[in-house]
C-alpha positions as CSV (number, residue, x, y, z in Angstrom):
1,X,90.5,122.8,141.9
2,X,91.4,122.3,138.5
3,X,95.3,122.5,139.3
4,X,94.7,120.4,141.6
5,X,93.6,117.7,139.7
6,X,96.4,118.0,137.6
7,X,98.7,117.8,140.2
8,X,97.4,114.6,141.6
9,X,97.1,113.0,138.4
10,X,100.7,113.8,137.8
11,X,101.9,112.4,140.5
12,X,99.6,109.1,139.9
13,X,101.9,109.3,136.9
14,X,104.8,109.5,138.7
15,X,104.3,106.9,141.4
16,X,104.0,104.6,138.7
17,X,106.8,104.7,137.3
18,X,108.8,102.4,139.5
19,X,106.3,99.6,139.0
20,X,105.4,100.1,135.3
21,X,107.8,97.2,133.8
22,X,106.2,94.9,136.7
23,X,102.5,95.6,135.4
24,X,104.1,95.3,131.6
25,X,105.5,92.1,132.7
26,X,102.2,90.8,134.5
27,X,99.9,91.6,131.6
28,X,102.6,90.5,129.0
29,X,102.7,87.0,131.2
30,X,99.2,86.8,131.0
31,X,98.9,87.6,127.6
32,X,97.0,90.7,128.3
33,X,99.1,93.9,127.2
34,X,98.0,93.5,123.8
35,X,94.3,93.5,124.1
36,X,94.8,95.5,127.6
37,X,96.3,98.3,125.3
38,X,94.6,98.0,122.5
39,X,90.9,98.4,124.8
40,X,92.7,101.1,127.0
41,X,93.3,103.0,123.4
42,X,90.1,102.5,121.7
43,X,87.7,103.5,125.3
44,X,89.8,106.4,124.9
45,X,89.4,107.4,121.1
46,X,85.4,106.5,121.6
47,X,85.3,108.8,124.9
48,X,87.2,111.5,123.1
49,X,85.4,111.7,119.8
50,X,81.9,111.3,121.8
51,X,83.3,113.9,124.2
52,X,84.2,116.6,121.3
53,X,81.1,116.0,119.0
54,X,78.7,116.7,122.4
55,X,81.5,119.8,122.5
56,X,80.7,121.1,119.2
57,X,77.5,119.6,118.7
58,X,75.9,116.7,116.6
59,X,76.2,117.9,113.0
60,X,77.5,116.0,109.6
61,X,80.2,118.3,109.0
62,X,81.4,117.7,112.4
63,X,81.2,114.2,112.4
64,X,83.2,114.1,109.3
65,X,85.7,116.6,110.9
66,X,86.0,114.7,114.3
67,X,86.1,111.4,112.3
68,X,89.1,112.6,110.3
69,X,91.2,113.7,113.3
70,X,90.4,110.7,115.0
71,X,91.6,109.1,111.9
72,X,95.2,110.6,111.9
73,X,95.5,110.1,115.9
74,X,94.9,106.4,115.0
75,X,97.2,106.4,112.1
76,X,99.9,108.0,114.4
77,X,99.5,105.9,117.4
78,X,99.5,102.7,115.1
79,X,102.9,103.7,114.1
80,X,104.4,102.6,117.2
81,X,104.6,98.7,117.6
82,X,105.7,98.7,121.0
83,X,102.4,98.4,123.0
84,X,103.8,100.0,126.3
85,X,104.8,103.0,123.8
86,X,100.9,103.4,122.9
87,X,100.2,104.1,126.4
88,X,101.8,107.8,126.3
89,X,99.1,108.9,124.0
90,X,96.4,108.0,126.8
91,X,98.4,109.1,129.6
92,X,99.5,112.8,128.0
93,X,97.0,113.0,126.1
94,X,94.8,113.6,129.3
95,X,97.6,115.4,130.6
96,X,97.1,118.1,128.0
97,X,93.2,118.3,128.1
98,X,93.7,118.8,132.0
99,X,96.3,121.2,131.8
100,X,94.8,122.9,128.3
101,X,91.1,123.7,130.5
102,X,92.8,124.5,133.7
103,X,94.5,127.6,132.2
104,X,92.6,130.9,132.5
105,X,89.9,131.4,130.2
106,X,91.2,135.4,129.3
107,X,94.0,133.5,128.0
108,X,93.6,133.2,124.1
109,X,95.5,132.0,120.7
110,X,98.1,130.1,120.6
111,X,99.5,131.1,123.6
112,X,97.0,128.6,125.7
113,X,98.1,126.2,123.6
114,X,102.2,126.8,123.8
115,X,101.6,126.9,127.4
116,X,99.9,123.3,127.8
117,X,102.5,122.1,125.3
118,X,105.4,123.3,126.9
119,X,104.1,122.2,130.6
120,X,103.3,118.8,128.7
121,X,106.4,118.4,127.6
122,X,108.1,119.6,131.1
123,X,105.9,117.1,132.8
124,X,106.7,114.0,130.7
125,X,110.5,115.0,130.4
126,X,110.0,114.6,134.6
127,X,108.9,111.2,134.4
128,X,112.0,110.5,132.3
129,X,114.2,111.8,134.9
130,X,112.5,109.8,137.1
131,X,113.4,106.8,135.1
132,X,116.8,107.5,134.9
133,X,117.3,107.3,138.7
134,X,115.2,103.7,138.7
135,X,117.7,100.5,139.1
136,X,115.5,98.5,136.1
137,X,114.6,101.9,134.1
138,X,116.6,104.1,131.9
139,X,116.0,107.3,130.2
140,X,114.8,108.2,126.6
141,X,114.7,110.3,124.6
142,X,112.4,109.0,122.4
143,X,109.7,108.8,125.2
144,X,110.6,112.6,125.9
145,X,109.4,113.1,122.0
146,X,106.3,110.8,122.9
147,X,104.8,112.5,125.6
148,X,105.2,116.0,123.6
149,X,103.7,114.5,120.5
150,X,100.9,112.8,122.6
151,X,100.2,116.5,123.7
152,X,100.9,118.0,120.9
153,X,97.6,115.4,119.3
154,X,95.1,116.3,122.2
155,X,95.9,119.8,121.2
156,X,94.8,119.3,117.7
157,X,91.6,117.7,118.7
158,X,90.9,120.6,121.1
159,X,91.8,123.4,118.2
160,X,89.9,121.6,116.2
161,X,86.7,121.3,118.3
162,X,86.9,125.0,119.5
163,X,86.8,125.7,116.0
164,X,83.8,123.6,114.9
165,X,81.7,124.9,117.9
166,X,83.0,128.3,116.9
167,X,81.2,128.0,113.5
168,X,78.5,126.2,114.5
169,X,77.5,129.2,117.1
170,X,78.2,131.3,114.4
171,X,76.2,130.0,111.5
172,X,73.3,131.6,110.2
173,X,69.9,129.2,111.5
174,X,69.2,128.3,108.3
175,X,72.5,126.2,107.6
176,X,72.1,124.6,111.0
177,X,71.5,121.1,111.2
């Protein structure tokens, strides 16, 4: 079921693609892409951070933790100016988590995480190909590099959670919160 998801929501993915500058140009008309993005971004961070601490549970030190990553996906994202360019961190960001839990639970280290990487970057290089053939798109490179560094961020916050639950299982009762 799981691979099926993934497959469907990569193919949402793809099926956009030829009408993607149309909806950039409606909400940029309507003076919407900004704040569109900028909701579409933050609903996601919220989800994701609320979604990892119920992971790993409600403690300080994972508050901190999760607050921190969260930080540095913010600071990264905020680096690009080009709101349509923000949008690859929500869309392969999801990618990833889909693609990271779909893979078979024996599987462990970093090899999971190559793996979802790797198909990641495979899937958003497709959706550049795709571009290329479009009349009004083109290809790049750079979006390539965004969709792998999207993934590469959902990746962290994953490590990072599996960690902090980790511990927290681990932990003597008396240095639970």
């Amino acid at each position: 079921m799981r691979i099926i998801v993934i497959v469907l929501y990569s193919a949402v993915l793809y099926l956009t693609v030829p009408f993607a500058r149309d909806i950039e140009r409606f909400l940029r008309t309507h003076n919407i892409l900004t704040i569109g993005v900028s909701l579409a971004l933050g609903l996601f961070i919220l989800i994701g951070a609320f979604g990892a601490l119920r992971y790993t549970g409600f403690r300080l030190i994972n508050v901190v933790v999760l607050s921190l990553i969260g930080l540095f996906y913010i600071r990264i994202v905020m680096q690009y100016r080009i709101m349509v360019e923000r949008i690859h961190f929500i869309q392969y960001g999801i990618l990833a988590l889909l693609i990271y839990n779909s893979l078979s639970v024996s599987m462990t280290g970093f090899k999971k995480y190559l793996i979802t990487l790797g198909l990641v970057t495979a899937l958003g290089w497709g959706d550049e190909l795709i571009q290329a053939l479009l009349p009004e798109r083109v290809y790049d490179l750079r979006d390539v590099f965004l969709n792998a560094l999207a993934g590469a961020l959902m990746l962290i916050v994953i490590f990072t959670a599996e960690r902090l639950r980790r511990a927290s299982v681990s932990a003597p009762a008396d240095y639970r919160d």
